[in-house]
Backbone as ProteinMPNN parsed JSONL, in Angstrom:
{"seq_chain_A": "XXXXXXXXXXXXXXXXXXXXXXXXXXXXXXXXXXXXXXXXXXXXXXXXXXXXXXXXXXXXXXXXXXXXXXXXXXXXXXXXXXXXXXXXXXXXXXXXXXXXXXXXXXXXXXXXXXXX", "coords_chain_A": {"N_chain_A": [[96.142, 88.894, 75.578], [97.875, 88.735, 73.105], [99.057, 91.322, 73.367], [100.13, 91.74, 75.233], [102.3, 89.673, 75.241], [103.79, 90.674, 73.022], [104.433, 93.007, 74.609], [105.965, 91.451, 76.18], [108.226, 90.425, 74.447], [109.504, 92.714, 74.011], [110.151, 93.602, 76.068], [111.925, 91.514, 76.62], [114.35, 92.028, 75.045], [115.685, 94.503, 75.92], [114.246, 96.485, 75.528], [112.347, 98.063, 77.13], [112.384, 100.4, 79.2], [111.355, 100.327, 82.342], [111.35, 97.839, 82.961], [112.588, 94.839, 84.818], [112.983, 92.563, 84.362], [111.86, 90.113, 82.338], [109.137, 87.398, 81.473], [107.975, 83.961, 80.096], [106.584, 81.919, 82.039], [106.925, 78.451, 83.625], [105.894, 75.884, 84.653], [106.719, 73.711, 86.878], [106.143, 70.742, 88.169], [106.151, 69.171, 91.39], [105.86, 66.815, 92.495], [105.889, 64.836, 90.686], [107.718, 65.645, 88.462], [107.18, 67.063, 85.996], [106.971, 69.415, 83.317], [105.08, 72.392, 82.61], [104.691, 74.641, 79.936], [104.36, 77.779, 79.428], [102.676, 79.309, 80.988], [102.067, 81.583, 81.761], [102.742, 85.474, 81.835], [105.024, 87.378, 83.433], [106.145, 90.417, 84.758], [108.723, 92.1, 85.761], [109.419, 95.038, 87.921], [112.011, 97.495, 88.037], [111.392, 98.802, 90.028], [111.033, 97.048, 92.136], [108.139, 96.419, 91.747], [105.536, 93.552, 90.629], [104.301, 92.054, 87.869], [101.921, 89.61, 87.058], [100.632, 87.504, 84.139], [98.109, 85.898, 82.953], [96.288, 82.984, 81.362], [92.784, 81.465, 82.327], [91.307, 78.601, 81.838], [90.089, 76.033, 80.277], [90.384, 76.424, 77.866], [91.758, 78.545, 74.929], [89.4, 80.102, 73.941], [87.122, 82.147, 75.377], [88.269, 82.332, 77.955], [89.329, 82.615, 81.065], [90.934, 85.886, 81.578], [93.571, 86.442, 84.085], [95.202, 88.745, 86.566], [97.86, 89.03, 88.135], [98.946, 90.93, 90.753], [102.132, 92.552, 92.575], [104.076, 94.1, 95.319], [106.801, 94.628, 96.347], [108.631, 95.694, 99.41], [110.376, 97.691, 100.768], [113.629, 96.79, 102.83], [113.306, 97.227, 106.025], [111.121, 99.014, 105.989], [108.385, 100.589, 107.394], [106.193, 98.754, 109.265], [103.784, 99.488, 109.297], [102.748, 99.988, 106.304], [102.776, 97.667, 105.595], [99.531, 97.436, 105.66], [98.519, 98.87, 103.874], [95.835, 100.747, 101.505], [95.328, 97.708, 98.948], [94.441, 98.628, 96.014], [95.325, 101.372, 96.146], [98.244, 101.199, 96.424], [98.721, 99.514, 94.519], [98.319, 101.22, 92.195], [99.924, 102.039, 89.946], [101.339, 99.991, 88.781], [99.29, 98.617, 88.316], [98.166, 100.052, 86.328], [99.616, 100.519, 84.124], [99.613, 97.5, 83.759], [97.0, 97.445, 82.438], [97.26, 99.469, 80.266], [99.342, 98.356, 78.594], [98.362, 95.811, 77.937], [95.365, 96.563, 77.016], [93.085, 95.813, 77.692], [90.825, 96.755, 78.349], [89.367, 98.002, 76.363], [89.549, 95.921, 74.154], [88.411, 94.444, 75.345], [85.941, 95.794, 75.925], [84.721, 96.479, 78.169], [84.161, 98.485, 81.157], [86.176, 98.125, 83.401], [87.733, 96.223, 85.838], [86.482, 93.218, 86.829], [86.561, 91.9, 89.379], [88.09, 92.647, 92.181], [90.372, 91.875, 94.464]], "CA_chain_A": [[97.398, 88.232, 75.865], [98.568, 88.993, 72.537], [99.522, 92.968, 73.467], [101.364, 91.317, 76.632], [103.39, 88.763, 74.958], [104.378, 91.635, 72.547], [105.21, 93.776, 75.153], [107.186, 90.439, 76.703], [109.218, 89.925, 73.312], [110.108, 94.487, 73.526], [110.794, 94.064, 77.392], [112.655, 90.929, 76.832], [115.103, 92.635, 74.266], [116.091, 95.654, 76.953], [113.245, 97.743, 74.968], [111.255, 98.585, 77.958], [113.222, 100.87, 80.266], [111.572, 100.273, 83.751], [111.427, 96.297, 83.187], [113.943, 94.65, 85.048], [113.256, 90.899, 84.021], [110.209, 89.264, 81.476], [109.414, 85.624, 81.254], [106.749, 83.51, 79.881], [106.96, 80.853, 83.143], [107.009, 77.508, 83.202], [105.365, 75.496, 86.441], [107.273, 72.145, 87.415], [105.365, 69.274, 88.976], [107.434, 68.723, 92.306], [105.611, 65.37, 92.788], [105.977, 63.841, 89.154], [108.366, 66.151, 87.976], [106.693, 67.074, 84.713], [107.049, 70.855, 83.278], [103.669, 72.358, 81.843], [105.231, 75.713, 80.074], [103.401, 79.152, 79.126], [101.727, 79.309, 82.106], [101.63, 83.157, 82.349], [103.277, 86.147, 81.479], [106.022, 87.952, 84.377], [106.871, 91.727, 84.079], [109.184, 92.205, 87.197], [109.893, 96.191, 87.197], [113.095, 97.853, 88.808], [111.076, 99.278, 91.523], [110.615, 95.957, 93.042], [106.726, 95.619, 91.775], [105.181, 92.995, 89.33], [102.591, 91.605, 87.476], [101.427, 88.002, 86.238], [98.916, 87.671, 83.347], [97.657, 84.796, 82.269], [95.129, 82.625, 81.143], [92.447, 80.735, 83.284], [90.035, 78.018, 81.967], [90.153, 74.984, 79.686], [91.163, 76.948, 76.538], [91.57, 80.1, 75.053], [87.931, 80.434, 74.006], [86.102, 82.104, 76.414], [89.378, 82.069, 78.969], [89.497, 83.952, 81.932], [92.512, 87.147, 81.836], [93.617, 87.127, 85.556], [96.497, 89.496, 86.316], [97.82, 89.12, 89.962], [99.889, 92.426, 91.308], [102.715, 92.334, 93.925], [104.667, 95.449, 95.538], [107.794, 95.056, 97.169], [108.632, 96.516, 100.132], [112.18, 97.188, 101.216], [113.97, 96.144, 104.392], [113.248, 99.077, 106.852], [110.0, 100.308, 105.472], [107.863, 100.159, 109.062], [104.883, 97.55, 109.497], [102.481, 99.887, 108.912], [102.582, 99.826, 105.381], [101.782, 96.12, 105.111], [97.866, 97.727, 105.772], [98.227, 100.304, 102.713], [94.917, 99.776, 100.527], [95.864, 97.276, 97.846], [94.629, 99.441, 95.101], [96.369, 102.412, 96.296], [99.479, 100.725, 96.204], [99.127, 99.242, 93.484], [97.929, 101.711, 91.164], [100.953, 102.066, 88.885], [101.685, 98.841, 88.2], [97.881, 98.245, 87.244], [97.695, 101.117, 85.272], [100.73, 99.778, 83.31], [98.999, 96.215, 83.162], [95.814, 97.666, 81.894], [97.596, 100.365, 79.023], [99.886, 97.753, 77.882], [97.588, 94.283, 77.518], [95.003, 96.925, 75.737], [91.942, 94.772, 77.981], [89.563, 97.32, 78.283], [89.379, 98.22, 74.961], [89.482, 94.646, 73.503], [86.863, 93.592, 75.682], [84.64, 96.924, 76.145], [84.766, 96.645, 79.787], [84.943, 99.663, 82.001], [87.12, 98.224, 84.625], [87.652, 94.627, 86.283], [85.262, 92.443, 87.383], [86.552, 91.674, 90.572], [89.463, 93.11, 92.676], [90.937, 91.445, 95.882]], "C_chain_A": [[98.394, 88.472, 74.73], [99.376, 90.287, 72.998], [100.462, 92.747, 73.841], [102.343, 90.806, 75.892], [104.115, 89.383, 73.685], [105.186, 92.599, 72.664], [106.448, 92.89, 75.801], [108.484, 90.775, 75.764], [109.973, 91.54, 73.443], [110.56, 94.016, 74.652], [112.194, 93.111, 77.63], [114.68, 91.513, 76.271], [115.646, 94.345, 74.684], [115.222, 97.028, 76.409], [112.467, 98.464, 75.435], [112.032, 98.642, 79.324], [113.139, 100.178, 81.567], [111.284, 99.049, 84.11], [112.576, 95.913, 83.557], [113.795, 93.322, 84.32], [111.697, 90.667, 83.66], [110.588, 88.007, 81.263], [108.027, 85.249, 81.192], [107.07, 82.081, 81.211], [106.427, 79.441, 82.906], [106.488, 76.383, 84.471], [105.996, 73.834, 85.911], [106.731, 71.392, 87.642], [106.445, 68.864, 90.392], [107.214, 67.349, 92.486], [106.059, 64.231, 91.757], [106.919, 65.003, 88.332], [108.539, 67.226, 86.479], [106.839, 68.595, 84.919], [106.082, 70.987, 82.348], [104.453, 74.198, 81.68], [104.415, 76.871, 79.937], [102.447, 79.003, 79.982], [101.341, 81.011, 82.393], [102.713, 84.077, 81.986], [103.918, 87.029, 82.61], [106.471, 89.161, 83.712], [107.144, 91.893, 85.491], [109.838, 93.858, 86.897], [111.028, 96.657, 88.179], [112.806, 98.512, 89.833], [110.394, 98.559, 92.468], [108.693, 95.131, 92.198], [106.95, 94.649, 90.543], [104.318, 92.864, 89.05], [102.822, 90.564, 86.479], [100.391, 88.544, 85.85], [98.874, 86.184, 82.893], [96.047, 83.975, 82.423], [94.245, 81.697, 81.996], [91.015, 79.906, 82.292], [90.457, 76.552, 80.975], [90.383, 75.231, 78.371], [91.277, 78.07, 76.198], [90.33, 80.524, 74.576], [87.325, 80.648, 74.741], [87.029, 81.858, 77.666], [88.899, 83.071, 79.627], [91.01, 84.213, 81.917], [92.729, 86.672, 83.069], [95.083, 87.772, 85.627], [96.69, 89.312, 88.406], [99.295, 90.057, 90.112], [100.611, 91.995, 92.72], [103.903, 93.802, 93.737], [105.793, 94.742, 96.674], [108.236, 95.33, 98.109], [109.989, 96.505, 100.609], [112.458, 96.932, 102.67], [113.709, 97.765, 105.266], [111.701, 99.334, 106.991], [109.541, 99.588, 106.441], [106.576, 99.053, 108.365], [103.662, 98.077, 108.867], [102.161, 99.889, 107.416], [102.095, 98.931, 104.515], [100.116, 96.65, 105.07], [97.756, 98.511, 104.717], [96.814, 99.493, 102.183], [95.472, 99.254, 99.205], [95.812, 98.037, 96.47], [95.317, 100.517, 95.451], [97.616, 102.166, 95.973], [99.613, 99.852, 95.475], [98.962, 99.513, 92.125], [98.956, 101.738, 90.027], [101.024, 101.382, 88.193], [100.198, 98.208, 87.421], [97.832, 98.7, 86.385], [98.678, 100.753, 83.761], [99.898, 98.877, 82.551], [98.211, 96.605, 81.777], [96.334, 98.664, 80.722], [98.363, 98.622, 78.008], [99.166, 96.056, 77.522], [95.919, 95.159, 76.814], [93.56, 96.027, 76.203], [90.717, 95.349, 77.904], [89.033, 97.853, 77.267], [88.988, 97.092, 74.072], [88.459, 94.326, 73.978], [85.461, 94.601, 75.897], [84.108, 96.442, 77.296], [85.1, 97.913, 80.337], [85.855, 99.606, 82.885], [87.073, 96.527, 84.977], [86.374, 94.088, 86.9], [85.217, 92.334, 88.721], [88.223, 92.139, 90.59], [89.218, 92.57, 94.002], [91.452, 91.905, 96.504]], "O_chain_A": [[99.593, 88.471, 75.008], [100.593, 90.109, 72.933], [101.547, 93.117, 73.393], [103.371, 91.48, 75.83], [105.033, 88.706, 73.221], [106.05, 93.087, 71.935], [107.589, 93.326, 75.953], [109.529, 91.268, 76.189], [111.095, 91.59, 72.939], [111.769, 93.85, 74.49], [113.167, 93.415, 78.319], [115.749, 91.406, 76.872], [115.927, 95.197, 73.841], [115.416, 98.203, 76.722], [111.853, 99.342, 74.829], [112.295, 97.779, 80.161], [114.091, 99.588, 82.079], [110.973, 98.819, 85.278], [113.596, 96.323, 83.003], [114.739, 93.071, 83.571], [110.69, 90.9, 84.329], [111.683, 87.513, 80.998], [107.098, 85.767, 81.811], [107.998, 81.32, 80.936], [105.553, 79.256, 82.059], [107.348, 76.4, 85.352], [105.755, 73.13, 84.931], [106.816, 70.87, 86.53], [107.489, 68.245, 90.19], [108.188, 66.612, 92.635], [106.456, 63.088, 91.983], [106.469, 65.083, 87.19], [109.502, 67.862, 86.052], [106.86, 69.144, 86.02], [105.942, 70.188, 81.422], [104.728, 74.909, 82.646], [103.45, 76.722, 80.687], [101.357, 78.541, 79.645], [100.459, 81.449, 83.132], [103.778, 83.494, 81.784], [102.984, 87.771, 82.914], [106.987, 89.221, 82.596], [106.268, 91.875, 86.356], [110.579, 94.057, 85.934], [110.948, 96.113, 89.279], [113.682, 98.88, 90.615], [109.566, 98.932, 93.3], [108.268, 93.978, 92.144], [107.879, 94.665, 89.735], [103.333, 93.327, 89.623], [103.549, 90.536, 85.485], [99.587, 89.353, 86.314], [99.857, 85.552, 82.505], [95.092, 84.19, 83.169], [94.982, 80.905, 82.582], [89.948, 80.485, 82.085], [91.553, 76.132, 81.345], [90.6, 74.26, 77.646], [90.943, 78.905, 77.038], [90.161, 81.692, 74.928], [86.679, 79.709, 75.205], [86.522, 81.111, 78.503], [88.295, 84.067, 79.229], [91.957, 83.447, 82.094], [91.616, 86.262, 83.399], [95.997, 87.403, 84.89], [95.971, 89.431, 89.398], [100.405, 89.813, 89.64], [100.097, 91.388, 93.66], [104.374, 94.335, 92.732], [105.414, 94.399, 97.794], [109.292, 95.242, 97.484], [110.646, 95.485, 100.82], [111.592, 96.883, 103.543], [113.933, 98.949, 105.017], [111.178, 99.801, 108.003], [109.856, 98.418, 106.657], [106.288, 98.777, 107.2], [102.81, 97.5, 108.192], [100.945, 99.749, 107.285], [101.466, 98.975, 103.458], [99.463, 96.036, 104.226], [96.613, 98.954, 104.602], [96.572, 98.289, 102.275], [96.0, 100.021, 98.399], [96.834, 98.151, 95.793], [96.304, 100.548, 94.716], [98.161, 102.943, 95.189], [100.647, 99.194, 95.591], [99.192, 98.784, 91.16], [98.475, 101.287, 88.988], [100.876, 101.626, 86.995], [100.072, 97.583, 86.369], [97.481, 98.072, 85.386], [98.286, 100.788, 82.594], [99.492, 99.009, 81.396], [98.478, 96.331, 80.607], [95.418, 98.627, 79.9], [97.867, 98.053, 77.035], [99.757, 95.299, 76.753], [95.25, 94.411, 76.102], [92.895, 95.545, 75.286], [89.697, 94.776, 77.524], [87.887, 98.247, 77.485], [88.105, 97.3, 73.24], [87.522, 93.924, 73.288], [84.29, 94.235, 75.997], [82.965, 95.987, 77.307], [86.178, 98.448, 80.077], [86.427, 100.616, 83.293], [86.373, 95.746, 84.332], [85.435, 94.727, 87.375], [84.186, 92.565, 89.353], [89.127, 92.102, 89.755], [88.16, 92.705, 94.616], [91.78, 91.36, 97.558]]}, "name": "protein", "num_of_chains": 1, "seq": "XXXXXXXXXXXXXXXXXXXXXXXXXXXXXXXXXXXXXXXXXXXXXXXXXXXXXXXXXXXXXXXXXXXXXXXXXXXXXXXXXXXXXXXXXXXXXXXXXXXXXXXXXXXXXXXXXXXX"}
């Protein structure tokens, strides 16, 4: 999470060409109104895709990474495309994730644990 929130602070500062918009996010409470902030890390890129990272567990010891990928699609593009395989279409933007957060390396993992 450090790499990320490194690359946040370069992308935030127009240092990272094909970022359109970085943000550490901030989740609301709609019921009780309350704001709980650094909830995750947002790299929204100018070709519509993104990617959330953040942390999952009861601290950062022993946290789970999870990164969740989303693609775009413009007005027009036919139906059929909603069926693409998710990794296929979303190789880029992973490949991104995974160079710039530096995970497989840090953790001496060959690859994710689980993909959806």
């Amino acid at each position: 999470m450090r790499n990320l929130e490194a690359k946040l602070a370069e992308a935030q500062t127009g240092h990272v060409a094909e970022v359109a918009s970085a943000e550490n996010f901030s989740y609301i409470d709609e019921v009780d109104g309350s704001s709980t902030s650094k909830q995750g890390l947002v790299f929204k890129f100018k070709t519509g895709d993104q990617f959330v990272a953040r942390l999952s567990g009861t601290g950062s010891s022993g946290a789970t990474v999870r990164f969740y990928f989303q693609r775009e699609l413009a007005v027009g593009v036919e139906s059929s495309a909603h069926g693409d395989d998710a990794g296929q279409a979303l190789k880029d933007v992973v490949a991104i994730a995974l160079k710039w957060s530096n995970i497989l390396a840090e953790t001496g993992r060959q690859g994710p644990d689980v993909i959806t």
